[in-house]
Backbone bond lengths (Angstrom), bond angles and torsions (degrees), N, CA, C in turn:
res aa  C-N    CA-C-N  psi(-1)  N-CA   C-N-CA  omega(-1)  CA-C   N-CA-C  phi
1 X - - - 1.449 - - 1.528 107.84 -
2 X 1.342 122.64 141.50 1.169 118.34 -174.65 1.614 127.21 -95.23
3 X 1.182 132.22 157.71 1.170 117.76 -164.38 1.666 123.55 -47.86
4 X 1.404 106.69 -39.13 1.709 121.04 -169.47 1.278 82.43 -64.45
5 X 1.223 133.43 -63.05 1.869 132.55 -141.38 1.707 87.59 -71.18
6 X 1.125 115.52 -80.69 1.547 115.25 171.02 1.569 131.01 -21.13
7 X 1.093 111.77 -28.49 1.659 110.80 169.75 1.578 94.60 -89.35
8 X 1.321 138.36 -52.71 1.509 122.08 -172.97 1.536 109.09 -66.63
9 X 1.287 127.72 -40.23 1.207 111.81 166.89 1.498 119.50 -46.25
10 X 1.826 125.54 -53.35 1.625 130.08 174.43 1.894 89.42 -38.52
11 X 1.292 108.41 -51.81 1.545 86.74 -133.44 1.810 94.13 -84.97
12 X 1.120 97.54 -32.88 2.107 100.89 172.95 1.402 83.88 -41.47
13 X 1.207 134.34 -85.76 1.474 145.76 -155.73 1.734 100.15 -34.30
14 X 1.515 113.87 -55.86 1.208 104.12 -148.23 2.015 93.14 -84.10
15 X 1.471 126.24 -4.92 1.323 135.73 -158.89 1.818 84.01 -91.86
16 X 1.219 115.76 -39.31 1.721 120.95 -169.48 1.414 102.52 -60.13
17 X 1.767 103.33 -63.32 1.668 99.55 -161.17 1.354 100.74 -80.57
18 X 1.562 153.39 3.48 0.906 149.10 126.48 1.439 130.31 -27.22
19 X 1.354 109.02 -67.18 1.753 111.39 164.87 1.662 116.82 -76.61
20 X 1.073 126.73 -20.23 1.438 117.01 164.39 1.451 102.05 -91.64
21 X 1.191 156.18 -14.07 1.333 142.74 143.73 1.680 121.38 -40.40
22 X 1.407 108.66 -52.38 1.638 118.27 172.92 1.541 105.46 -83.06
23 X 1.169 125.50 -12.74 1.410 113.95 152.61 1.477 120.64 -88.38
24 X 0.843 127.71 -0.59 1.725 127.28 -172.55 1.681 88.90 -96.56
25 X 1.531 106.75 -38.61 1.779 119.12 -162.87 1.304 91.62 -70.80
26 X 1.277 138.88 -93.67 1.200 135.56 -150.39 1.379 111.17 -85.61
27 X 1.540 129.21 19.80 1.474 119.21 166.62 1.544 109.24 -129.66
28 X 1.323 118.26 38.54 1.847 119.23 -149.26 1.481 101.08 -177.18
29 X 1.364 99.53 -78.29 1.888 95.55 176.58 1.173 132.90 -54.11
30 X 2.022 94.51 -67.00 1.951 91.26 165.60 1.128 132.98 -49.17
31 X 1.575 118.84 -24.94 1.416 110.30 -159.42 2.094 104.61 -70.17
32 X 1.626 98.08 -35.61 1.077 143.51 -179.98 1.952 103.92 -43.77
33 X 1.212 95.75 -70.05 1.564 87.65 -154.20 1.751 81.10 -100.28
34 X 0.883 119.93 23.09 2.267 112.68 -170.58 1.643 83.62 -59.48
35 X 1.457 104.30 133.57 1.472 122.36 161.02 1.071 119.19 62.28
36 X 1.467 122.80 1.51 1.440 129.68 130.91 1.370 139.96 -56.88
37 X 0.983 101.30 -57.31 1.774 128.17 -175.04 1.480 93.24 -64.42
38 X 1.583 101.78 133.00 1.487 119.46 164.87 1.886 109.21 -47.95
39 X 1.085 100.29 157.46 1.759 110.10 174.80 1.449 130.29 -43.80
40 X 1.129 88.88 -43.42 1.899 97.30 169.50 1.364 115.00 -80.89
41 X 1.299 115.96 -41.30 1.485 104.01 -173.07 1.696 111.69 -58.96
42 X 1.350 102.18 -62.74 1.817 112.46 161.28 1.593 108.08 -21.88
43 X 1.911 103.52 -61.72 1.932 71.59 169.03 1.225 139.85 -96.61
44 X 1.385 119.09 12.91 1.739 126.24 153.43 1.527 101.61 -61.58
45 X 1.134 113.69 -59.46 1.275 120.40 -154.21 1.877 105.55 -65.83
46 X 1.260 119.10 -11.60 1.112 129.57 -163.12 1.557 99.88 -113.21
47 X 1.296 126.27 -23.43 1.667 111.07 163.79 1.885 111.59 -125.13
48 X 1.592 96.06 34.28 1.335 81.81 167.32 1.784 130.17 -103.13
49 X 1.659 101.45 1.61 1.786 116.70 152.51 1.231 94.90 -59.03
50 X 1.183 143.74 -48.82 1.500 118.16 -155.99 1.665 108.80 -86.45
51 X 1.488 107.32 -30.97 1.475 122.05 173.59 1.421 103.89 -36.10
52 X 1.405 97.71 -78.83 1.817 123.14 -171.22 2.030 90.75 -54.70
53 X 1.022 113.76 -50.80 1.632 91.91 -164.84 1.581 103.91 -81.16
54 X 1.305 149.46 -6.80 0.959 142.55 142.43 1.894 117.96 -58.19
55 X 0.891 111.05 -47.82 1.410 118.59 176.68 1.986 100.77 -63.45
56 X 1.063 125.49 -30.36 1.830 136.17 174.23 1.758 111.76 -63.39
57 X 1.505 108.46 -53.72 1.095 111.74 -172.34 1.572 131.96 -21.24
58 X 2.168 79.68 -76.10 1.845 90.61 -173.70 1.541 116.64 -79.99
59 X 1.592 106.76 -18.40 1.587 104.43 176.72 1.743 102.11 -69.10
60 X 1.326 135.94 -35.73 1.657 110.50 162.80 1.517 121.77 -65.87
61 X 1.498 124.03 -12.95 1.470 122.84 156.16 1.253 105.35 -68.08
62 X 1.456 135.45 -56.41 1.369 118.07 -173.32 1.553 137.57 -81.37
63 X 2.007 91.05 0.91 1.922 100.02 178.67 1.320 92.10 -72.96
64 X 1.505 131.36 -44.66 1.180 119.92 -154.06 1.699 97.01 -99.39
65 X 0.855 114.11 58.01 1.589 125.11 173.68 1.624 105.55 -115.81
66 X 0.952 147.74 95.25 1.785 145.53 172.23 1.334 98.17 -16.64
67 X 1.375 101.02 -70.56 1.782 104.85 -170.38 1.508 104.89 -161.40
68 X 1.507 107.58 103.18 1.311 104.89 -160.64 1.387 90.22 -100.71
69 X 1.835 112.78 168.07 1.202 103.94 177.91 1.320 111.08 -125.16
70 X 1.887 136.61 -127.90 1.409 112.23 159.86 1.074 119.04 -75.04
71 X 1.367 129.23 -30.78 1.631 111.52 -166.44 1.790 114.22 -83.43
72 X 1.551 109.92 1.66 1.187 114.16 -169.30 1.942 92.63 -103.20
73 X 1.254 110.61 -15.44 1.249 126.68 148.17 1.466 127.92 -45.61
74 X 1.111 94.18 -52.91 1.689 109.86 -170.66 1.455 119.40 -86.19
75 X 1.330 103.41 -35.56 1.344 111.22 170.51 1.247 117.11 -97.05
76 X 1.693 137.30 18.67 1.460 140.12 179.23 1.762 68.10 -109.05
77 X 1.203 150.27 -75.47 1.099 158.19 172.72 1.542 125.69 6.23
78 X 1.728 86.57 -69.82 2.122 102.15 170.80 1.595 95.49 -76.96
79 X 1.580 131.27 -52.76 1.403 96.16 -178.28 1.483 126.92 -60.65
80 X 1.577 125.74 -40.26 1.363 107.80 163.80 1.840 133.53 -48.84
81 X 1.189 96.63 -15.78 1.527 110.21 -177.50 1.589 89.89 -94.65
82 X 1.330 158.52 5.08 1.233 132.45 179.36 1.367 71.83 -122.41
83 X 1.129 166.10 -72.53 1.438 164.35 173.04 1.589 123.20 6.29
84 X 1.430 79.31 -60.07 1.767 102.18 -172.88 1.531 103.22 -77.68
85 X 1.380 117.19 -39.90 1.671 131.77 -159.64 1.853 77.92 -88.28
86 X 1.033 165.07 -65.69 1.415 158.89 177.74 1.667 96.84 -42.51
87 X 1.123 110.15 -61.42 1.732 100.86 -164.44 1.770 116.84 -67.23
88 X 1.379 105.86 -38.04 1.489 102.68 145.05 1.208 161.59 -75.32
89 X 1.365 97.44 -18.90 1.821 111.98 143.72 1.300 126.79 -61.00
90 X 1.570 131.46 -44.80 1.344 158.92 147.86 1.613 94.43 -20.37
91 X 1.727 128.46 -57.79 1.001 103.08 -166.02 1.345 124.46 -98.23
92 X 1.232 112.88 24.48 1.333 125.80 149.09 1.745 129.22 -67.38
93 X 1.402 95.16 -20.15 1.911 100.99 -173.30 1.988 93.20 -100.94
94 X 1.553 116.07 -8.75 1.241 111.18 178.56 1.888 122.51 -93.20
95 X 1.468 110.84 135.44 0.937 92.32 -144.95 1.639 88.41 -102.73
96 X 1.737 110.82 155.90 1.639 121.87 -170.53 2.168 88.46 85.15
97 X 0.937 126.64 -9.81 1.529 116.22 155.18 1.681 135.19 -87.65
98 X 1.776 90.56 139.24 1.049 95.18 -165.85 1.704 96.52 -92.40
99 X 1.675 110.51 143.40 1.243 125.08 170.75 1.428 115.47 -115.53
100 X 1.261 110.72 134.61 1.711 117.46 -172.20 1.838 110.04 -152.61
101 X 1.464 78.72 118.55 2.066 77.20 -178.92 1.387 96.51 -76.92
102 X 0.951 150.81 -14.24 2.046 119.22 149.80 1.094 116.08 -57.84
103 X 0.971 120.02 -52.66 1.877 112.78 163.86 1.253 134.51 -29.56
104 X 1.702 110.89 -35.11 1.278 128.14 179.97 1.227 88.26 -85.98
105 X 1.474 136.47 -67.26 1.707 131.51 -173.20 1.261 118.51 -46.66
106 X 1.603 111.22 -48.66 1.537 105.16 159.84 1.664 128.33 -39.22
107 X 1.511 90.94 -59.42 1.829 88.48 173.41 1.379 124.69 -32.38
108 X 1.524 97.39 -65.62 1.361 108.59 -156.26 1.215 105.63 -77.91
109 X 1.928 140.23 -25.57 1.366 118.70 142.56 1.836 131.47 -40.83
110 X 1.226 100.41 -27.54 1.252 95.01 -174.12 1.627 114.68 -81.69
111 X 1.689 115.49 -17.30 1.151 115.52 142.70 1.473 134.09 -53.18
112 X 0.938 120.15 -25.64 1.329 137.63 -146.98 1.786 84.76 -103.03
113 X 1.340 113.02 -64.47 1.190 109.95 176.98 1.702 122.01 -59.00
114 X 0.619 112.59 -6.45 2.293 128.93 -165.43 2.194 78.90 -92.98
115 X 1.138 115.31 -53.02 1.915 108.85 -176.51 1.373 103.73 -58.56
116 X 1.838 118.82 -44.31 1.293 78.58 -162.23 1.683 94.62 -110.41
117 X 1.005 134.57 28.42 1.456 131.65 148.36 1.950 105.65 -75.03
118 X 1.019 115.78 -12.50 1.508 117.20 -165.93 1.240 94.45 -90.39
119 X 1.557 115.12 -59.02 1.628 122.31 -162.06 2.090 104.12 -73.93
120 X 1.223 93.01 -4.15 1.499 94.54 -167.44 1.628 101.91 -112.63
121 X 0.947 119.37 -26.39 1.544 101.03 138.24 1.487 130.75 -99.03
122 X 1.342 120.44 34.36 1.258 115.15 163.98 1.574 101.13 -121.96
123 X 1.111 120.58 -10.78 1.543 122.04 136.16 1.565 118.50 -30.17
124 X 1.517 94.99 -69.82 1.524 95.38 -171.28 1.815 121.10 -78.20
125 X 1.107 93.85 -16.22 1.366 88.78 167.25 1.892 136.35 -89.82
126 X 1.398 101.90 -13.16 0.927 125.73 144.84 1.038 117.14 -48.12
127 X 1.838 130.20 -55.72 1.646 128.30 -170.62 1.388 104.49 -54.87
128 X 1.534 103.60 -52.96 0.896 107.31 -175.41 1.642 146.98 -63.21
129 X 1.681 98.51 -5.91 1.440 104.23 173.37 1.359 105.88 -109.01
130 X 1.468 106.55 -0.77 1.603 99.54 173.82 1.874 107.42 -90.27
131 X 1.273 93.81 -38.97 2.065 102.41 175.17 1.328 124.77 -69.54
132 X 1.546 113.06 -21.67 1.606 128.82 -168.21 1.398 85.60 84.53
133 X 1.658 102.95 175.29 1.605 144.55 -169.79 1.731 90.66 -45.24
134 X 1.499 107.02 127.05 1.491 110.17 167.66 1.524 103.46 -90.00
């Protein structure tokens, strides 16, 4: 498999269990443990859809990237971060929506986290075409 096909496969892969993770989370778990679960977990468990879908964003900007590098990094990055920060502001003007600035912080870590899961396996794949097959 060649390198281009191989990074969109990592990152399709990692864009999938991302959105079926925040779908399993907030349509399965919460409903599940609501008013069970100690205090903290309720609020992990309560901004980690936005975690996981902030962390989704820029890795589908960068699967479908040929071969992106940092600045195609950085800027799949600020647009997922103006994306996410629009779609959660947005649901403040919608009405029966819930608005929560952890939600927004969640997002935008999970952007934040999608760069350096990106740059950190393109670290390693780099080693690896400079060392041969690990």
């Amino acid at each position: 498999m060649s390198a281009p096909t191989r990074h969109r496969v990592v990152l399709g892969g990692l864009v999938a269990a991302s959105w079926t993770a925040a779908g399993i989370v907030k349509f399965v778990v919460r409903p599940i443990v609501a008013g069970q679960a100690p205090e903290w977990l309720s609020f992990v468990l309560g901004s980690t859809p936005s975690l996981l879908g902030g962390l989704s964003v820029p890795l589908c900007f960068l699967a479908v990237h040929p071969r992106p590098g940092v600045q195609d990094v950085r800027r799949a990055c600020i647009w997922a971060a103006a994306l996410v920060l629009s779609a959660e502001l947005l649901e403040r003007r919608l009405p029966g929506s819930t608005f929560d600035w952890v939600d927004l912080a969640a997002s935008l870590i999970g952007v934040g986290c999608a760069a350096v899961v990106y740059l950190s396996l393109s670290r390693v794949g780099s080693l690896q075409r400079s060392n041969g097959p690990v």
